[in-house]
C-alpha positions in Angstrom: 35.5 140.8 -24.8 38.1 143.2 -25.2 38.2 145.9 -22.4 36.8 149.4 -23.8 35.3 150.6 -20.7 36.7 153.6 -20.4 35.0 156.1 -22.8 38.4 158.2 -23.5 40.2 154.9 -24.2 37.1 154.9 -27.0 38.0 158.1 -28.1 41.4 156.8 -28.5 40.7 154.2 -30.5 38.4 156.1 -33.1 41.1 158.4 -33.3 43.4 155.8 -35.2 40.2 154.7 -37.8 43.0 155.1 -40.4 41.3 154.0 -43.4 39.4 157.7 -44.3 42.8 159.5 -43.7 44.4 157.9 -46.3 44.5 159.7 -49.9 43.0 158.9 -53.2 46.5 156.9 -54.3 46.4 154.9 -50.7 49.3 156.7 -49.3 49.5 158.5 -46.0 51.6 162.1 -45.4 52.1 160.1 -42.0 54.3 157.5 -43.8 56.5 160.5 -45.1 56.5 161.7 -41.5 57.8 158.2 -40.0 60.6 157.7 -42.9 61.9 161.0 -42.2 62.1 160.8 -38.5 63.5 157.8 -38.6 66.3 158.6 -41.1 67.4 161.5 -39.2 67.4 160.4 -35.7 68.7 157.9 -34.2 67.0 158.1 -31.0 64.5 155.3 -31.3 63.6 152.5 -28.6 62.6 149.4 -29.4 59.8 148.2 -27.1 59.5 144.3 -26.5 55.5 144.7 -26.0 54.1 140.9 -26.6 54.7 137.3 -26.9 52.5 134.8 -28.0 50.4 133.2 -25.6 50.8 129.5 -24.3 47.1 129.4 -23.8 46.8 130.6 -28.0 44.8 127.6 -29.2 43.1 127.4 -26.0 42.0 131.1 -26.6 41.7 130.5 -30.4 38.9 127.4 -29.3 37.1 130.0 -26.9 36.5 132.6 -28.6 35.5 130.8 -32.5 31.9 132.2 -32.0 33.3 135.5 -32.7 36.4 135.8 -34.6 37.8 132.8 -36.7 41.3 133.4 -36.6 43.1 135.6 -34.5 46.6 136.0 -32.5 46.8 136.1 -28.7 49.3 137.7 -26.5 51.2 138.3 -23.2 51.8 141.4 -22.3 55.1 142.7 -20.6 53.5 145.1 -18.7 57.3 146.8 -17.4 57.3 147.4 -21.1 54.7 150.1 -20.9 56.3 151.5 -18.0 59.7 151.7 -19.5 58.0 153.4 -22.3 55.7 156.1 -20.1 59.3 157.1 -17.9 61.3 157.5 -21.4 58.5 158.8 -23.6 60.6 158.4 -26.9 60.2 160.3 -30.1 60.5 157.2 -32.0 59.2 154.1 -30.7 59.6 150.5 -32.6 57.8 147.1 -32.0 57.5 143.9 -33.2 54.4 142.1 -32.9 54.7 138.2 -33.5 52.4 136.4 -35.6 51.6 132.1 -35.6 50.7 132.1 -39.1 52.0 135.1 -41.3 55.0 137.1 -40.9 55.8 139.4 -38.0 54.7 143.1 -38.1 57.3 145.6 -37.3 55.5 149.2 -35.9 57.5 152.3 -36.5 55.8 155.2 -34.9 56.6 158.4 -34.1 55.2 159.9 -30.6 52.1 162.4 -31.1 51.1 165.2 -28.9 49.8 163.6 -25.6 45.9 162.7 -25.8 43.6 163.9 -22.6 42.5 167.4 -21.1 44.2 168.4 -18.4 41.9 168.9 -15.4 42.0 168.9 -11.6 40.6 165.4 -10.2 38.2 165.4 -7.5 39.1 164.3 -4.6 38.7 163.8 -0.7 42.1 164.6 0.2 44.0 167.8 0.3 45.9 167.5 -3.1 44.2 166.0 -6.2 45.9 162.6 -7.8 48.7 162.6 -10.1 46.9 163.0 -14.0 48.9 160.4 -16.5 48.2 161.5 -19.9 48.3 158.9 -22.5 51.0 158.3 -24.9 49.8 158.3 -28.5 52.1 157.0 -31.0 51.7 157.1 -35.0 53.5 155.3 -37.7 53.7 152.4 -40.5 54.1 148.5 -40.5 57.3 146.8 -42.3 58.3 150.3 -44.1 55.2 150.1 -46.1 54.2 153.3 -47.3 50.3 152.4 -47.5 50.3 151.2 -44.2 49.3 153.1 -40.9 49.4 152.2 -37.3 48.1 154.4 -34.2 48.7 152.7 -30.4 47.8 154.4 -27.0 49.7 153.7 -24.4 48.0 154.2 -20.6 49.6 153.2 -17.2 49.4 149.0 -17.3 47.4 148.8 -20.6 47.8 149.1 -25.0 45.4 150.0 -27.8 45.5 150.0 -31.4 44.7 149.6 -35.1 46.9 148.7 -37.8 46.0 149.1 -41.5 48.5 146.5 -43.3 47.7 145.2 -47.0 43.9 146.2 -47.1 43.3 144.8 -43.6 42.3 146.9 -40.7 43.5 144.8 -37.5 42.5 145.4 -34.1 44.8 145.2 -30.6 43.3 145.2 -27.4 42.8 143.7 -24.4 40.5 140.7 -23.3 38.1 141.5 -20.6 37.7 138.0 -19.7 41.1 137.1 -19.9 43.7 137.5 -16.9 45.4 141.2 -17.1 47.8 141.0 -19.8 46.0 138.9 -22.1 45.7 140.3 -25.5 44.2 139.6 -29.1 45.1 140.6 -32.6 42.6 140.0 -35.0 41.5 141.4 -38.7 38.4 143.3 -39.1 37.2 140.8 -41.9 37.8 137.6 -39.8 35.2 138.6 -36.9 32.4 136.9 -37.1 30.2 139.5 -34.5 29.5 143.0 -35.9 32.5 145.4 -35.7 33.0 148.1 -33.3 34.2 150.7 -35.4 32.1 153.7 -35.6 29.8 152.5 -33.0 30.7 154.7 -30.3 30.6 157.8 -31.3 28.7 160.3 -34.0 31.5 160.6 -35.8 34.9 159.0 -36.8 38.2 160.2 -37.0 41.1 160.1 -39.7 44.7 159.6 -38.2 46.4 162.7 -37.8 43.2 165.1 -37.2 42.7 166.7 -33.8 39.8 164.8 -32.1 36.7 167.2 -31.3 36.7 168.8 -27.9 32.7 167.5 -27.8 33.2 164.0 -28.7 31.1 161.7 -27.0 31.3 158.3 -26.7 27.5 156.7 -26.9 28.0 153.3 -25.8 31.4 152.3 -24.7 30.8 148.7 -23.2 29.0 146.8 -26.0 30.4 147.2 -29.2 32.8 144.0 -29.2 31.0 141.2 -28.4 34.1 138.8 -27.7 
């Protein structure tokens, strides 16, 4: 299973269902957004997020009943805290692939997702609130492409709309902590999870409802 227990982390992830965003020629004012920042500035990091898993065709064998191909992943964990300390403007990543060729994330950061709100708690000051870093952009300098990643203290993610395909990043409940899968949406074999959650879905770069509920947060990936 990939871990969406958290209901804002849900939230998060319906807020990067890229595919109504895009306009009636398949191209994104979000792509504009990423080639401009990027030309201008050169204040980008580059993040080294993943590498492919030694266990990968152990994984692959495991989970068959539910997607028939997919990529699995380590994750450096020092990566995300690197990334929360500097929260960069522009942000770049390269995700390995087995099979096909590498996809290179360009992203631009996005106004930090989460409410900010006094925690409860027993002692006399409340704990420390980490907002999550949101980050926007496009895969390989494709134009039609779109990409949206949260970033929370020790854990990514994401959708990436690449070629027609909507892939999926997150992480695998069953797995040890930083194991992590890539998949398309049209190789899973179980029903997808997007647009389960909540009443309604989300196009990247809209604001998110202030009543958005998420329904059912811990069934809708059955991997």
């Amino acid at each position: 299973k990939i871990n969406m227990k958290n209901s804002v982390l849900v939230i998060l992830i319906l807020f990067g269902y890229l595919i109504p965003g895009l306009t009636q020629n398949g191209h994104h004012p979000i792509a504009d957004e990423v080639i401009q920042k990027f030309e201008s500035s050169e204040k980008s990091i580059q993040l080294d997020l993943v590498s492919i898993s030694i266990s990968s065709e152990t994984l692959q064998n495991k989970h068959a009943t539910s997607v028939s191909n997919a990529n699995f992943y380590d994750l450096e964990v020092k990566e995300i805290t690197r990334l929360r300390s500097l929260s960069p403007e522009l942000l770049e990543i390269t995700i390995p692939r087995v099979k096909d060729k590498e996809l290179v994330l360009k992203m631009f950061r996005v106004e930090e997702t989460g409410v900010k709100v006094r925690l409860a708690s027993n002692k006399s000051s409340s704990p420390n609130y980490n907002p999550v870093r949101q980050y926007w952009g496009i895969v390989n300098d494709e134009e039609h492409s779109l990409v949206s990643f949260s970033f929370m203290d020790e854990e990514v993610m994401g959708f990436i709309y690449y070629q027609g395909e909507t892939y999926n990043f997150g992480k695998l409940i069953d797995g040890v902590s930083e194991e992590y899968i890539l998949f398309k949406e049209s190789d899973m074999n179980a029903t997808s999870f997007l647009g389960c959650d909540t009443k309604a879905s989300h196009a990247i770069g809209k604001q998110v409802d202030n009543h958005l509920k998420a329904e059912n947060p811990d069934n809708c990936v059955n991997m």
